[in-house]
N, C-alpha and C positions, 0 to 999 in steps of 0.2 A: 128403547126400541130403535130410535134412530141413530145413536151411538153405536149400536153391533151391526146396525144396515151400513153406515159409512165404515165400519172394518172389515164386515166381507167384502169391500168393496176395493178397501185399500188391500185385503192379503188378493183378490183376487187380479189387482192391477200388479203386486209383487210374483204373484205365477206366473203370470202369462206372460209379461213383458220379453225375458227371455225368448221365449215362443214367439211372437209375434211377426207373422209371414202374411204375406198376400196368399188366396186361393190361386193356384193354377191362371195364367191366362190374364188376369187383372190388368197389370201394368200394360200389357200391348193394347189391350182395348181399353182403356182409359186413353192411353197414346193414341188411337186412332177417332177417338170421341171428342177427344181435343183438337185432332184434325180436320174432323167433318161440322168442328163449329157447334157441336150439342152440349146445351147447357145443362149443368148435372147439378147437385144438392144430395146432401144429407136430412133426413127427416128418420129419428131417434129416440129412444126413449131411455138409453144409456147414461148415466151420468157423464156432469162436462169433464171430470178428469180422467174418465174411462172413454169421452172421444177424443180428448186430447191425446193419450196415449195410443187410441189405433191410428189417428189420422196423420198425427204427427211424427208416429213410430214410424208407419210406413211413408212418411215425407210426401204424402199426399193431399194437406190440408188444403193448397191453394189451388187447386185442379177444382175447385167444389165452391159454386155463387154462394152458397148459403149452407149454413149447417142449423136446421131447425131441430128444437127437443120441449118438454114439457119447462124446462126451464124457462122458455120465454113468454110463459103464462097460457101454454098450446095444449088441449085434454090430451090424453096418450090415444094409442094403439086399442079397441078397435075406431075410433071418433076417427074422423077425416083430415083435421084440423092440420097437420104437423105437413099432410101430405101438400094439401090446397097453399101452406102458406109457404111450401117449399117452391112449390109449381106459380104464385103470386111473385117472389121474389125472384125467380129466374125470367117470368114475363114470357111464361108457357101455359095456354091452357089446359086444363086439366087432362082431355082426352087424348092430348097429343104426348103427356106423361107414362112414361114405361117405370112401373117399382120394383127393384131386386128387394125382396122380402124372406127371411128364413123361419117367418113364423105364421101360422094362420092368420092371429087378431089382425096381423101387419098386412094379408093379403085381406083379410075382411076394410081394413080402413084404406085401403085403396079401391075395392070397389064401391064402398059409400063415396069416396072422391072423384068417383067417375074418370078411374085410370084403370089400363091395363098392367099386369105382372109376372113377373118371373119369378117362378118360388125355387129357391138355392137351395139344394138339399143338405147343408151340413150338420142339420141336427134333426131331421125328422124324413121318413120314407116319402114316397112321392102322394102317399095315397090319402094323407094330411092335407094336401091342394087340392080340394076338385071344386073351387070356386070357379064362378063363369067365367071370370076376367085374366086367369093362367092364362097366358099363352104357350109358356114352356116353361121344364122344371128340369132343371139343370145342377152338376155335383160341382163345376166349377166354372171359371169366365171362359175356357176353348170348347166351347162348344160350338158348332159349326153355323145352329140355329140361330145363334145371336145376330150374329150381323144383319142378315136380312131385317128380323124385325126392331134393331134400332136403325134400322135405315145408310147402311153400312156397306159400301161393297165388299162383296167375298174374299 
C-alpha cells in the first residue's frame, strides 16, 4: 500500500510539473508582504517532494520562515498543530494569523488554532466554506479584498 501511495505520488509530481503556475495575483502580493515585513509559512500535508516541487518550481521557497507538514511528527489537517507551530516558528500569535486554505479540514484546523481564513476556491464552490473564521473566499490572489484584511494598502 505504501508503495502505490509513493507512485501516485511520483506520476502525479511527473504531471504536473509541466503545469506548474502560480494562481493569478501570487507573486505581486507575496512582493508586497515581503514589503510590509509579514511573516509568512507554509503549514501542509503534502509530501516533502511534492512541496519541494511547488515551492521550489515556483522559486518561492525562501520568501517562507517555515515550511511545517505531518513530517515533522505535526497530526494533519483537521488537528491545529501544523497551523500553531507554523504561527510558533514565525513568532506570531495565533489570532494575529490569516490561513489561505483550499480545503474544509484545513479551514476547520485553523479555527481549532484560533486563526482566521481565506478559503481559495480552486477545487471546491464557495458554499464548502461557511465556517465562522472565513473572512473571504476568493478564485485567486487579485482580489481587491485581500489587501485590507492582511493589513496592506490598497
Amino acid at each position: 500500500v505504501i508503495r502505490l501511495g509513493d507512485e501516485k505520488e511520483r506520476l502525479y509530481r511527473e504531471l504536473y510539473a509541466p503545469k506548474l503556475a502560480p494562481l493569478p495575483g501570487l507573486p505581486p502580493l507575496l512582493d508586497a508582504l515581503d514589503r510590509a515585513g509579514i511573516a509568512m509559512s507554509v503549514g501542509t500535508a503534502a509530501p516533502l517532494d511534492n512541496i519541494a516541487l511547488i515551492l521550489g518550481g515556483l522559486q518561492i521557497t525562501e520568501r517562507f520562515r517555515a515550511v511545517v507538514s505531518p513530517a515533522l511528527g505535526l497530526r494533519g489537517k483537521p488537528h491545529p498543530d501544523m497551523f500553531l507551530e507554523a504561527a510558533r516558528r514565525m513568532g506570531v500569535a495565533p489570532a494575529d494569523v490569516i490561513v489561505f486554505e483550499d480545503a474544509p479540514l484545513g479551514v476547520e484546523a485553523a479555527r481549532r488554532a484560533g486563526m482566521r481564513s481565506v478559503a481559495v476556491l480552486t477545487t471546491l464552490p464557495a458554499e464548502a466554506f461557511s465556517a465562522d473564521n472565513v473572512v473571504a473566499r476568493i478564485r485567486d490572489f487579485t482580489a481587491a479584498e485581500l489587501r485590507p484584511i492582511l493589513g496592506l494598502p490598497a
